[in-house]
C-alpha positions, -999 to +999 in steps of 0.1 A: +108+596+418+087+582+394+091+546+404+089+549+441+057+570+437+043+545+420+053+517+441+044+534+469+005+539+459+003+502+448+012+493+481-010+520+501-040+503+482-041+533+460-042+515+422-055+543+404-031+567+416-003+543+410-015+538+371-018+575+367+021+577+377+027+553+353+007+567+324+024+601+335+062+580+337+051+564+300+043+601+285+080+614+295+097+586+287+111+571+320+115+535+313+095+516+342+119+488+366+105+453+372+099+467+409+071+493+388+060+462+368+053+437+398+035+467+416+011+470+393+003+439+391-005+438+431-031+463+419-044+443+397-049+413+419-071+442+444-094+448+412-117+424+420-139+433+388-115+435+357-084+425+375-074+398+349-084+427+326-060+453+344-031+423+344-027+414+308-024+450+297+003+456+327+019+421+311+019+431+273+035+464+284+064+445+306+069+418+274+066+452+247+093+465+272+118+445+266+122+429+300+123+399+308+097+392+341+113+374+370+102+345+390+085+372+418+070+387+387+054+350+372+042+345+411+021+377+410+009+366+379-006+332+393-021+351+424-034+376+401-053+343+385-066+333+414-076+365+430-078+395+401-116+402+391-128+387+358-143+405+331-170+392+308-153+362+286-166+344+253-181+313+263-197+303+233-175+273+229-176+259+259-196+235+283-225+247+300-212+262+335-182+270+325-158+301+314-127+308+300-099+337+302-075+335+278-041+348+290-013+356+265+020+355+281+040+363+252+070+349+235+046+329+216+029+310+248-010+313+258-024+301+290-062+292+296-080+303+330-108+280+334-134+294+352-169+276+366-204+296+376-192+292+415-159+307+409-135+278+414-106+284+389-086+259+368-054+257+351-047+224+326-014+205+327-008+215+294-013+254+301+006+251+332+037+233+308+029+268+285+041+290+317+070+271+330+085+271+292+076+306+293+096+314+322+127+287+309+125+313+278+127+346+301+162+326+319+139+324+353+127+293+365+096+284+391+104+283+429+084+265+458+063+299+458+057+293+420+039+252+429+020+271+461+004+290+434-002+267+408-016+241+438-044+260+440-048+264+407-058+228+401-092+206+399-076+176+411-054+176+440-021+164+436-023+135+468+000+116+454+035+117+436+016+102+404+000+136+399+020+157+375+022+190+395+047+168+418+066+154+387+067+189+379+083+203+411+107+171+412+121+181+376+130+216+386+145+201+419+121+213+442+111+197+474+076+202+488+076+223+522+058+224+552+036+257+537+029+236+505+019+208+527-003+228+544-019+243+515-029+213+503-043+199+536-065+232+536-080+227+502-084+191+509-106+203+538-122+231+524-135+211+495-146+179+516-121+159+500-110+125+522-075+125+512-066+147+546-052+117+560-033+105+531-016+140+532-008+137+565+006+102+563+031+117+536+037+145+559+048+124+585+066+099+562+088+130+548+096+142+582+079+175+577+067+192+608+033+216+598+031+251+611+007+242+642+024+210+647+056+230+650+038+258+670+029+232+701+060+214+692+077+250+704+057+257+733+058+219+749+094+228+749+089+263+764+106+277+735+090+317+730+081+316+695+099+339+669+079+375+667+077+374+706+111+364+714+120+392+690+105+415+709+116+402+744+152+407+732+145+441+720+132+449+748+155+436+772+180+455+753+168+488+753+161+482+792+202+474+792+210+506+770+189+525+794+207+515+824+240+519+811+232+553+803+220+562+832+245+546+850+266+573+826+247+598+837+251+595+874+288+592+874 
């Protein structure tokens, strides 16, 4: 009861209600699932004032635990990076301009959130090698949601199979889809980068068709597209079962 009352608040937006179940679920001793554990840190990601905060106490319980966090639990993580508020940090060793959250993952591995004064965030090669051994350790390994995450996570786009994030993904045998292609057009864009075409040229070269491509590729066929052809079936469906019932009916 616990557990699904928790889950349940996290995902109605309600994070304080969903910590006070699990304060109350600590207190009588009902062990929380990695269901509990990944909820809260969805809530976490919502805080958007001492979300990173919020996330390394939820982590230090889930490693104190005993439990070893999955891949889904490592992805929520990096969003949370990207998206959880940031409390005040010690920048009295850095450059001028800059931040940094230290993040302690456990298991002996530390990651480093770089953070500027105009809020892009940064994670090194070396701290992103610190999680993926992290997660080798916990017998999970990173999955093509893991590199969407960690893509924009980086300073330096990775336009080319040089960068490391690609040597990376290669290693673990993953191949780069049309959603990770598409991120990484996006940022390209959104940060007036000129490598857009490079991208594409890749794109094209891989054989990868991109959401929108794919979209008018659909409809120049006259293909209905997924969630409406979902519903034209159901639809046409229940308009059979009604018949047939009525048919039923008048015999």
């Amino acid at each position: 009861t616990y557990l699904n009352a928790s889950k349940a608040c996290a995902m109605c937006g309600k994070p304080a209600e969903a910590f006070e179940i699990y304060s109350k679920m600590t207190n009588w001793n009902c062990h929380p699932d990695m269901h509990t554990y990944s909820s809260l840190i969805m809530c976490a990601c919502e805080d958007k004032e001492d979300g990173l905060a919020v996330l390394q106490r939820v982590w230090n319980d889930l490693i104190a635990s005993g439990d070893l966090p999955n891949v889904y639990c490592f992805n929520l993580l990096l969003r949370c990076l990207r998206e959880g508020g940031v409390p005040g940090t010690d920048t009295s060793h850095l450059e001028d301009n800059e931040r940094v959250f230290p993040f302690v993952l456990g298991r002996g591995y530390t990651m480093s959130l770089g953070i500027s004064d105009d809020g892009v965030r940064w994670l090194t090669e070396e701290t992103i090698q610190q999680l993926l051994l992290c997660m080798e350790e916990c017998g999970t390994a990173p999955d093509v949601k893991t590199f969407h995450f960690l893509l924009r996570l980086l300073l330096i786009i990775p336009t080319n199979e040089g960068h490391f994030l690609w040597k990376l993904a290669a290693k673990y045998g993953i191949k780069a889809d049309a959603a990770f292609y598409g991120e990484l057009l996006k940022i390209s864009r959104e940060r007036d980068l000129f490598e857009s075409q490079a991208i594409l040229d890749k794109v094209r070269r891989e054989g990868v068709i991109l959401r929108k491509e794919r979209s008018d590729l659909v409809r120049s066929e006259g293909v209905v597209l997924g969630k409406e052809k979902t519903n034209e079936s159901f639809k046409k469906f229940k308009s059979e079962e009604s018949a047939i019932k009525l048919l039923e009916k008048l015999k």
